[in-house]
C-alpha positions in Angstrom: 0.0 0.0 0.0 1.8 3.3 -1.3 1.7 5.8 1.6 0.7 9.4 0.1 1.9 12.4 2.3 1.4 16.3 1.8 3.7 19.0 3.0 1.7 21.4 4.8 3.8 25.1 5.7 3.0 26.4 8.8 2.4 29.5 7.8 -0.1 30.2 10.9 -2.7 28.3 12.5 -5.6 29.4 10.8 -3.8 28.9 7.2 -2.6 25.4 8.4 -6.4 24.4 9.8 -7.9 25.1 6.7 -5.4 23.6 4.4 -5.8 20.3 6.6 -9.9 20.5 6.6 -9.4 20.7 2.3 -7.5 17.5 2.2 -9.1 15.7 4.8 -12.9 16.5 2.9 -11.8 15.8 -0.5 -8.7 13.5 -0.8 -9.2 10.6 1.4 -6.4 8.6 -0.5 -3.9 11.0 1.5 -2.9 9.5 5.2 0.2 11.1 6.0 1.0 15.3 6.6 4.4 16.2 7.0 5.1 19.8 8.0 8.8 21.7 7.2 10.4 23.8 10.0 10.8 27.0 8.3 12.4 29.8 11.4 10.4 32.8 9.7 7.2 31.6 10.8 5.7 31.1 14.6 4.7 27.6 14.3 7.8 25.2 14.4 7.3 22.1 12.5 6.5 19.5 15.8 3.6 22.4 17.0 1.9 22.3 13.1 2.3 18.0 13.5 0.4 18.2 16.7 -2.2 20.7 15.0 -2.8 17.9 12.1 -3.1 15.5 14.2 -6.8 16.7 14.8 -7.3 15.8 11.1 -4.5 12.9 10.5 -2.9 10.1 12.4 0.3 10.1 10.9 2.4 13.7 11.0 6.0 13.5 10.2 7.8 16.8 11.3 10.6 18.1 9.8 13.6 18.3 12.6 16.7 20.9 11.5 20.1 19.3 13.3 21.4 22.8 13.1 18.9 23.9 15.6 19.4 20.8 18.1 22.8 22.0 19.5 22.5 21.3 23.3 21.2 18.8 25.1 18.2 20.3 26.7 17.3 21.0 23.1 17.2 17.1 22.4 15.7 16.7 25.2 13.0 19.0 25.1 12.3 17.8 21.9 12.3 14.0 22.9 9.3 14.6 25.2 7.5 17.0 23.4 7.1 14.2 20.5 6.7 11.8 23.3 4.0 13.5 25.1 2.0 13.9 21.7 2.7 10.7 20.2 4.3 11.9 17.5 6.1 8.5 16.3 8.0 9.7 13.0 10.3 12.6 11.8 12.2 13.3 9.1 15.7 14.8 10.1 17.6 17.5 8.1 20.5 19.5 8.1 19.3 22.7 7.9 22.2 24.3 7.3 21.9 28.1 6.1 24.7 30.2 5.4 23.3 33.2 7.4 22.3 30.9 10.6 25.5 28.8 10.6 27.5 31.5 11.6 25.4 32.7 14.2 24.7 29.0 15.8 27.3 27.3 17.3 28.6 23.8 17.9 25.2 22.5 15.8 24.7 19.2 15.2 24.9 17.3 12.2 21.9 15.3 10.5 24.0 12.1 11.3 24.9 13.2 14.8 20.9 14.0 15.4 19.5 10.4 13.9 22.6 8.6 16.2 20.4 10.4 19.4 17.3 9.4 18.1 18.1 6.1 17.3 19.4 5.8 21.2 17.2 7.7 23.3 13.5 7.1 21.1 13.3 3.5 20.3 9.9 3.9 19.1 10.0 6.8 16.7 10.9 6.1 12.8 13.5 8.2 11.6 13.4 9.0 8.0 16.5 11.1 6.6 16.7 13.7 3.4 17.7 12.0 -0.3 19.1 14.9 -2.5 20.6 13.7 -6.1 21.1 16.9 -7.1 23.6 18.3 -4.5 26.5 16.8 -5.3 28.4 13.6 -7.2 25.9 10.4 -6.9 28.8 8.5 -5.7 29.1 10.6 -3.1 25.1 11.0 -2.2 25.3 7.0 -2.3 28.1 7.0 0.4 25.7 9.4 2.5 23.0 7.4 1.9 24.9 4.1 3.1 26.3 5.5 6.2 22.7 7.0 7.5 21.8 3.2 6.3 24.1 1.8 8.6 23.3 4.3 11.6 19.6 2.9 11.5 17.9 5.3 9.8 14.5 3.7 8.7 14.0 5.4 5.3 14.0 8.3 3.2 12.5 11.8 2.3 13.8 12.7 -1.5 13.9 16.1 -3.3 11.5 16.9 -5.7 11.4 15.0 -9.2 10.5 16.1 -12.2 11.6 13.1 -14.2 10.2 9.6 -14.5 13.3 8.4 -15.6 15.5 9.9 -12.6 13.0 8.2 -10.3 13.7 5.0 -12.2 17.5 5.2 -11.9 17.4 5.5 -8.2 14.8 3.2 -7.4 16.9 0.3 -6.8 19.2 2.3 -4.2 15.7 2.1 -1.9 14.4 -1.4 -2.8 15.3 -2.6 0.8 14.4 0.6 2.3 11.3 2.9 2.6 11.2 5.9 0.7 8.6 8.8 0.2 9.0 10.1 -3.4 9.1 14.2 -3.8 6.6 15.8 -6.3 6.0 19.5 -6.2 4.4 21.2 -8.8 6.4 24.4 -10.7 4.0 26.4 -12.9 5.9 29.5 -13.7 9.4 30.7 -15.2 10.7 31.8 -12.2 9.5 28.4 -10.3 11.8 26.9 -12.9 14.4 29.0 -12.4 14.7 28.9 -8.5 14.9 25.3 -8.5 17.5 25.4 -11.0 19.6 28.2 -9.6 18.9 26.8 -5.8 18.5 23.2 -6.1 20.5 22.3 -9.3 17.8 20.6 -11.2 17.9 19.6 -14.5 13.9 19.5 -16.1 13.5 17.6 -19.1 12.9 18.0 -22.1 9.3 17.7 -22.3 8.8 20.0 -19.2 6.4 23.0 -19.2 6.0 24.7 -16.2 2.7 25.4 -16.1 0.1 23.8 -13.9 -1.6 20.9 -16.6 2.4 19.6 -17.1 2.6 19.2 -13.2 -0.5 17.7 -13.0 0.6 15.3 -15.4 3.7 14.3 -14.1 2.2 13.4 -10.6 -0.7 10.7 -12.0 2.5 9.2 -14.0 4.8 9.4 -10.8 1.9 7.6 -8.5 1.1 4.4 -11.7 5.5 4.0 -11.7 5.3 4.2 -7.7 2.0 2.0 -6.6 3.5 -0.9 -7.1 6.9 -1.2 -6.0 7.2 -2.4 -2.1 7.9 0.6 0.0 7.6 2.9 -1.8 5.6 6.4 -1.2 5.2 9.8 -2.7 4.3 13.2 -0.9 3.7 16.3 -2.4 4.7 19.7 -2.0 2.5 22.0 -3.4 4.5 25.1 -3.1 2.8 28.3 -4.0 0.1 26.5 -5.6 -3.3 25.7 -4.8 -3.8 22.2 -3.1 -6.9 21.8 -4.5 -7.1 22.8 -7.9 -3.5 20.7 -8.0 -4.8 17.4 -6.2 -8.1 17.3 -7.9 -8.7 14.1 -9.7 -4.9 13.2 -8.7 -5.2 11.5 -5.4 
């Protein structure tokens, strides 16, 4: 059974509330919100997770190791998930040129699953799956060593490309992955995520709202049947509904 997650921003409460109330009322395919920590905003990602849980069981915060740099930070963390039952995160580095100078001694992604894996025995940690960062040997040696650390599977960035999705699927085939699909319907979309992500479109893409819509029904019949395997959506910028309609 393909799990299907969507990432919710916490811009506010109100925002988040009704954003959760549209997906719970019209797609009832989707069982899984998993909410970004984003430091401009009040809501940090564990408070949104405990907000969606009035809608969803499962709520998968986003956890920055940059921001877990003491102790009392882990630790206030460890009960707050423990107190609401919160029993998966996704872990990232959350590194930011303009915070990393100001925070020090942070921890790093690998540092923050080791604790997790120690001191929460019944949480799932999931980790973060860039290819576009850097070499894919060297993503594949990152990917091995949060393997062998006990991470329990995998949050990717966005694809836009059937065939990428194909090429990596066999480094998962033991593991459990959730799939990124985001829609871009504009130039500038386009450009950010090829000036600040790297990405490479293909040939066929058109970054307008019909060619994302597209791409998700084909990345959900390559992903259905292929054992654990999972796809959430990120709908930056875009309208959940009018992008999830007759989707999921």
């Amino acid at each position: 059974m393909v799990r299907i997650s969507i990432e919710l921003v916490p811009r506010s409460k109100d925002y988040l509330i009704e954003e959760l109330k549209i997906i719970k009322d019209n797609f009832p395919s989707v069982t899984v919100i998993n909410i970004p920590d984003l430091t401009r905003y009040q809501i940090r990602s564990w408070e949104g997770c405990v907000i969606a849980k009035n809608f969803f069981t499962d709520t998968i915060p986003h956890i920055r190791a940059i921001d877990i740099n003491s102790d009392d930070r882990f630790v206030y963390l460890k009960n707050y998930l423990e107190k609401y039952n919160i029993k998966e995160v996704l872990v990232v580095s959350g590194d930011n040129p303009y915070e990393s100078n100001r925070i020090n001694n942070h921890s790093t992604s690998i540092e923050l699953i080791k604790k997790f894996k120690k001191y929460l025995l019944n949480i799932k940690v999931y980790a973060a799956f860039d290819p576009y960062r850097q070499s894919l040997k060297r993503e594949y040696d990152y990917l091995q060593k949060k393997l062998e650390i006990g991470v329990n599977g995998f949050f990717t960035q966005p694809f836009f490309d059937i065939k990428l999705i194909e090429l990596f699927t066999p480094w998962f085939k033991e593991t459990e992955v959730f799939w990124g699909i985001s829609p871009v319907t504009s130039p500038w979309a386009k450009d950010y995520w090829e000036t600040k992500n790297n990405v490479i479109f293909p040939e066929d893409f058109r970054p307008n709202l019909e060619w994302s819509r597209n791409f998700a029904i084909e990345a959900i019949k390559f992903i259905k049947n292929k054992n654990n395997q999972n796809i959430y959506f990120m709908p930056i910028k875009t309208n959940t509904f009018e992008y999830l309609k007759g989707i999921v």
